[in-house]
N, C-alpha and C positions, 0 to 999 in steps of 0.2 A: 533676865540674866544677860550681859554684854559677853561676848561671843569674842574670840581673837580676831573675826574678821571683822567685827563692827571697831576694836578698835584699830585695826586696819586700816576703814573707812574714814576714821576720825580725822587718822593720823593724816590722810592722804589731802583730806579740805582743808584742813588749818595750815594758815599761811604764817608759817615760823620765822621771824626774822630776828637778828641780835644789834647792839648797841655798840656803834663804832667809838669809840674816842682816843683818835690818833697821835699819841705823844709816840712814836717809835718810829719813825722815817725820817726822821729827821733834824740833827741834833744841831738846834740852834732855838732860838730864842725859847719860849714857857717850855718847850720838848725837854730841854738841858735839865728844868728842875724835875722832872717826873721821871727822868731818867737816874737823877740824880738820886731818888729815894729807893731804886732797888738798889743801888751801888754799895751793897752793904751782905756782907757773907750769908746772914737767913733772909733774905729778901731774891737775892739777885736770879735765885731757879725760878722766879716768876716771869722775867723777861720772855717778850716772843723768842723765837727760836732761832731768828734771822738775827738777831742780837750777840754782839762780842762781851765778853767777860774780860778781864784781865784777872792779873797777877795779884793785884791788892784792890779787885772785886770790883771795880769801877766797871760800870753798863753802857755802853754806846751802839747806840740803835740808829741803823741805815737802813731806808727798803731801798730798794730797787724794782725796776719791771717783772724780773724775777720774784721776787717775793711775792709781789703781789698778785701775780698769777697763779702762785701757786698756792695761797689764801682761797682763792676764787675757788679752785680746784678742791679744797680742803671742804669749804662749809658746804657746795654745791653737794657734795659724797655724802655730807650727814644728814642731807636734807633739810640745810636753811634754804629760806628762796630768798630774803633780803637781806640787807644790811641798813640799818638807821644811821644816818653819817651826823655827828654835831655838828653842827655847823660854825666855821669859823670865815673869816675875809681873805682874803686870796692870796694875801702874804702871809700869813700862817702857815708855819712849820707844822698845822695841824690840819691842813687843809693837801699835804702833799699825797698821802693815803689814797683819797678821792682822786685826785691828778690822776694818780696811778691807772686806778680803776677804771677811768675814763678812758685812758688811751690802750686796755687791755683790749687784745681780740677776743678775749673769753669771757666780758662784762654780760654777755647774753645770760650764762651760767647760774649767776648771783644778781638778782636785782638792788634796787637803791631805793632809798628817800631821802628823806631832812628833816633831824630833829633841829631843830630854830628857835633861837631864842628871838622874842618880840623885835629886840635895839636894831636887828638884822632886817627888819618887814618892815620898820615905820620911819618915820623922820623927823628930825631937830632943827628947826622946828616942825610941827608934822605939817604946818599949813604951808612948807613951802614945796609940798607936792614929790620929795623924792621916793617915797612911799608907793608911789607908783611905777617906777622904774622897777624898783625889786620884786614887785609882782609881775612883771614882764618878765623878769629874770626866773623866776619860780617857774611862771606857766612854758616857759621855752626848755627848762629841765624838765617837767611834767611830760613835757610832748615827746620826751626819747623813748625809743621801742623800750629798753631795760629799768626804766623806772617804774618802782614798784606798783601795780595798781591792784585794786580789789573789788569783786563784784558784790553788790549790798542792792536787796530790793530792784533784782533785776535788770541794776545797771552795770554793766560788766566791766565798765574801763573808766573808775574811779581811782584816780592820782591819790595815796597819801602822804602826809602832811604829819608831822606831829612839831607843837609848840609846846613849848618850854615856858611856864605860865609866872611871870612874875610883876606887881602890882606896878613896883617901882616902871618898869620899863612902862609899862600903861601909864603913868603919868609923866615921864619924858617925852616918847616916843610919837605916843598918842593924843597929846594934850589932856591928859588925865580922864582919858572917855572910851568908855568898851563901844558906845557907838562910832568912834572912827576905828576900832577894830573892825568892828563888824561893816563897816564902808568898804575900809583895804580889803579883806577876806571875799568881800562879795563884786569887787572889782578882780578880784583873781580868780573866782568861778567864772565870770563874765569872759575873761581871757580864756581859761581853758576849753570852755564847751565850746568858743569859737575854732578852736581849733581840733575841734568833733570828737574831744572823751566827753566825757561824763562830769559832774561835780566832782573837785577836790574830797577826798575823805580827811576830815581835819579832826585829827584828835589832841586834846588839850591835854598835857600832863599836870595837875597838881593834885590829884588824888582826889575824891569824892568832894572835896570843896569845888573842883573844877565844872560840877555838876550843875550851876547856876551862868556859870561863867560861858556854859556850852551855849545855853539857849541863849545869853545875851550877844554873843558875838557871831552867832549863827554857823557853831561848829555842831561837830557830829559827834561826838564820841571822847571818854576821859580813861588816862591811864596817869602811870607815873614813872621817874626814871626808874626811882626801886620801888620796893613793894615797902608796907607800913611791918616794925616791929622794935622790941625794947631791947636796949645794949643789955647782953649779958659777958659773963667773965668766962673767958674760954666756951662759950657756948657751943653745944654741937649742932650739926647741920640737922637735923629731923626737927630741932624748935626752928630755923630757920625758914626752915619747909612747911613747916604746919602754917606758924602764921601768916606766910605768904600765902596757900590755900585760902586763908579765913581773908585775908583782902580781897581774895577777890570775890566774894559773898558782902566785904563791905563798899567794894567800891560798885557790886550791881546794884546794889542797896538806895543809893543815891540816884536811880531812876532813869536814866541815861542809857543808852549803847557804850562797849566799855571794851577796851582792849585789856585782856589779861599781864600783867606782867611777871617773869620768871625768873629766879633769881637763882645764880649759879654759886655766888657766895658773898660772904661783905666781910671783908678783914685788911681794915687801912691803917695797920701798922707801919706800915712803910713809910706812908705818907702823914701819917700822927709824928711819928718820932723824927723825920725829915723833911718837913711842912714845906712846899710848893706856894712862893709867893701869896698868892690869890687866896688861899686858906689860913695865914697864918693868926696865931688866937694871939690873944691880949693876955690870959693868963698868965702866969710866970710858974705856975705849975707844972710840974713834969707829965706827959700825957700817960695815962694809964694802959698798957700796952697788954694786960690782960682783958681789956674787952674788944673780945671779937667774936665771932664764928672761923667754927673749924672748918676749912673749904673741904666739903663732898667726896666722899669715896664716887667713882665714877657709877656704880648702880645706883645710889642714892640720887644722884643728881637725874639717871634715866628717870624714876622709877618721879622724882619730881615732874620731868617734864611731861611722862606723860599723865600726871594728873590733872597737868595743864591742859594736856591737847585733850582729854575726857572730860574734863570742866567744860571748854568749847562747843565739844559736841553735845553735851546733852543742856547747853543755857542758849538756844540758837537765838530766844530772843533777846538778851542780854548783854550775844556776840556777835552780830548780824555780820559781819565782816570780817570775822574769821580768822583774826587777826589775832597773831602770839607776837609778843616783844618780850626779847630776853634781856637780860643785864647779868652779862655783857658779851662782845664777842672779847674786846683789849684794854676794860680797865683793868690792867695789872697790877700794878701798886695802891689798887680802892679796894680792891679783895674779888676777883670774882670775873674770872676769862676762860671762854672758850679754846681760843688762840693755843695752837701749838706754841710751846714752854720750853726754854732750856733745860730747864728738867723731866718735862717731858715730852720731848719733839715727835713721839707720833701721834701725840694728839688723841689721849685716852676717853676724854669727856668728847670728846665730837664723835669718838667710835659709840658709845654712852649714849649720846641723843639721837643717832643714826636707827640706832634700834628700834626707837621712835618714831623717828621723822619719816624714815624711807619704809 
């Protein structure tokens, strides 16, 4: 029988981290259209809470240092220790989040990584070496006290890593070859343990296929941004829940060390019915705006996560690293954020996983 203090224990080794992607600091270029899709009367209480409304519903979102210390302050209370930041280029209005974070005196609080897509780690062409530059750049973030690390197999101050796994970039980036993945990746192990951590912990996001792709590029471990399940029509959050449980039974399946992932909700109406550039469909059909999930009463979403942090503790060999990824802390308008809400600015689901986490 599990005891309240074992799940205690659980709670207190799994290292909970959630999923940054920053369209709310800054309202200019791609930011404008993901802002632009809560700007609409049922969408707009999804907004962070730092977030202005107007009069005919229109969303403009500014952080400031302020804000984002007191983010810092918010997930540290519920018991996140990281944040996974997408990673974007420096002029990105998606990239200003991180800025923030950087220059917080209370970054100690909330640790960091980088989720990264491949186009960002390799080079065009790859044989002309800039591929190496960005792993200097990785391992000089890796080497900050606040980046997130984890101990697996004894070594204690393992940097992690999560990629964003897609084929295409492997044949631009890479000259269409997982072994100069696996060259770059092992030239930035090279880099880090010079600088006296431990190996990269590098987890591949593409779900249980990513399980072949682990051992060829000489990564550690597979997750995904969301968990695997089927559109339903107004679905409720307990099928959302359940199948993401059974993911992560499929993704241990696949024979790998495996980060769990946790999902808070998935309802992208906002972003169906007011498409953001980079998503837009080819259909000329109207998007179906009855398929979604119902986002979570706030004990439904506890009562998820800690099936996560129990999943963890009783699959150590499965989980060696201890490692929870949620989704999300701020996709807003994809369905599915921690982030204090203008509709609900004190932040009921972080009080929700605090029950958990702390």
């Amino acid at each position: 029988m599990v005891t309240s203090s074992d799940c205690n224990a659980m709670s207190n080794s799994v290292v909970a981290g959630a999923i940054r992607w920053d369209a709310w600091y800054d309202p200019r270029d791609n930011s404008v259209f993901a802002q632009r899709s809560l700007s609409w009367e049922q969408y707009e209480g999804r907004a962070p809470a730092h977030c202005r409304v107007a009069a005919d519903h229109k969303v403009t979102c500014v952080g400031t240092q302020e804000t984002l210390d007191k983010e810092i302050r918010e997930a540290a209370s519920s018991g996140l220790k990281y944040w996974a930041f997408v990673w974007y280029g420096p002029n990105s209005s998606f990239r200003t989040a991180w800025n923030l974070y950087q220059s917080s005196s209370l970054r100690h609080m909330v640790g960091w990584c980088g989720i990264v897509t491949l186009d960002l780690l390799g080079s065009l062409p790859f044989k002309n070496g800039e591929w190496r530059n960005r792993m200097k750049e990785w391992a000089g973030y890796m080497s900050q006290p606040h980046y997130q690390k984890v101990t697996v197999n004894d070594a204690p101050v393992r940097p992690v890593l999560f990629l964003l796994w897609h084929p295409q970039d492997v044949k631009n980036y890479f000259a269409d070859s997982v072994d100069n993945v696996r060259l770059a990746l092992g030239y930035l192990r090279d880099l880090v343990k010079e600088s006296g951590l431990d190996s990269p912990y590098i987890v591949i996001l593409d779900g249980p296929e990513g399980a072949s792709v682990t051992a060829e590029c000489g990564a550690d471990a597979i997750s995904n941004y969301i968990s695997g399940f089927r559109h339903e029509m107004v679905g409720p959050y307990r099928d959302l829940d359940r199948q993401t449980r059974a993911y992560w039974r499929t993704l241990a399946a696949a024979g790998v060390p495996i980060v769990p992932i946790a999902m808070v909700g998935w309802d992208t109406r906002a972003r169906r019915a007011h498409p953001v550039p980079w998503e837009r469909s080819e259909s000329t059909a109207p998007p179906n705006l009855r398929q979604y999930y119902v986002l979570p009463e706030p004990a439904e979403l506890g009562a998820h996560l800690q099936a996560a942090v129990d999943y963890i503790g009783r699959n150590a060999r499965a989980c060696p690293s201890q490692l929870l990824l949620i989704y999300s802390w701020d996709e807003c308008d994809e369905g599915g954020g921690l982030i204090p809400t203008v509709e609900d600015p004190s932040g009921s689901y972080l009080s929700a996983i605090a029950r958990v986490l702390r």
